[in-house]
C-alpha positions in Angstrom: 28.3 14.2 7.2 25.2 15.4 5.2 24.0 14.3 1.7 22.0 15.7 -0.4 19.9 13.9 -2.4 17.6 15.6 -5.3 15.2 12.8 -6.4 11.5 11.4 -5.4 10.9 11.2 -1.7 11.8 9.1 1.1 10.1 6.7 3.8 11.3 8.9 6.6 9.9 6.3 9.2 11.9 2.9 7.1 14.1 1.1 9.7 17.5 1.6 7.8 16.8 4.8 7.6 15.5 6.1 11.0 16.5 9.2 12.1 18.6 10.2 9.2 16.8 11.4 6.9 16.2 15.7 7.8 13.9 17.0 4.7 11.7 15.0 2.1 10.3 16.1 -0.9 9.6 14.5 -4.2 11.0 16.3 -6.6 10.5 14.2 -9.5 6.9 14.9 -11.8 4.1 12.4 -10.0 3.7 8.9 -11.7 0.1 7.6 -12.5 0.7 5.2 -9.8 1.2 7.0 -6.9 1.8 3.3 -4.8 5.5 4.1 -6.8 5.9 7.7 -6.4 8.8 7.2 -3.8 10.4 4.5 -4.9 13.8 5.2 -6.6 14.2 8.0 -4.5 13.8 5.5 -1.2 16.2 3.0 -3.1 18.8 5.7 -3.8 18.6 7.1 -0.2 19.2 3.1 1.3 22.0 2.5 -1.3 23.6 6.0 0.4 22.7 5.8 4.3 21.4 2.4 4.5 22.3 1.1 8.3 24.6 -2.0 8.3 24.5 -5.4 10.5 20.3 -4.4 11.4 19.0 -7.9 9.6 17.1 -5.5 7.4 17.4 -4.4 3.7 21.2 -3.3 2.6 24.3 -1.4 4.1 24.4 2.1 2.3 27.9 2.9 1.2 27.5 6.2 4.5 25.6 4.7 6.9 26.2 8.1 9.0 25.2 10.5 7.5 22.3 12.7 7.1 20.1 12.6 4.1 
């Protein structure tokens, strides 16, 4: 399964996320702190693919798929 996910970018290299994650690009307008400029989209992407049972973060309601 593939998802596609039109927000600000992603971690590609976060743990639960590994692997799954095949383009990145944030597509939302930069924020004056640029420390935050990925974070809803990284949040979003975890609540979607998340991997469960790996002691970190959350279980994403797909963990197979491709992001």
């Amino acid at each position: 399964m593939r998802i596609a996910l039109i927000d600000t970018g992603v971690d590609t290299g976060h743990p639960d996320l590994q692997g799954q994650i095949r383009y990145s690009e944030n597509t939302a307008p930069k924020p004056a702190d640029q420390n935050w400029a990925d974070l809803h989209g990284m949040a979003v992407a975890g609540v979607l693919a998340a991997r469960p049972d790996n002691a970190i973060g959350i279980a994403g309601i797909a963990p197979e798929a491709d992001v």
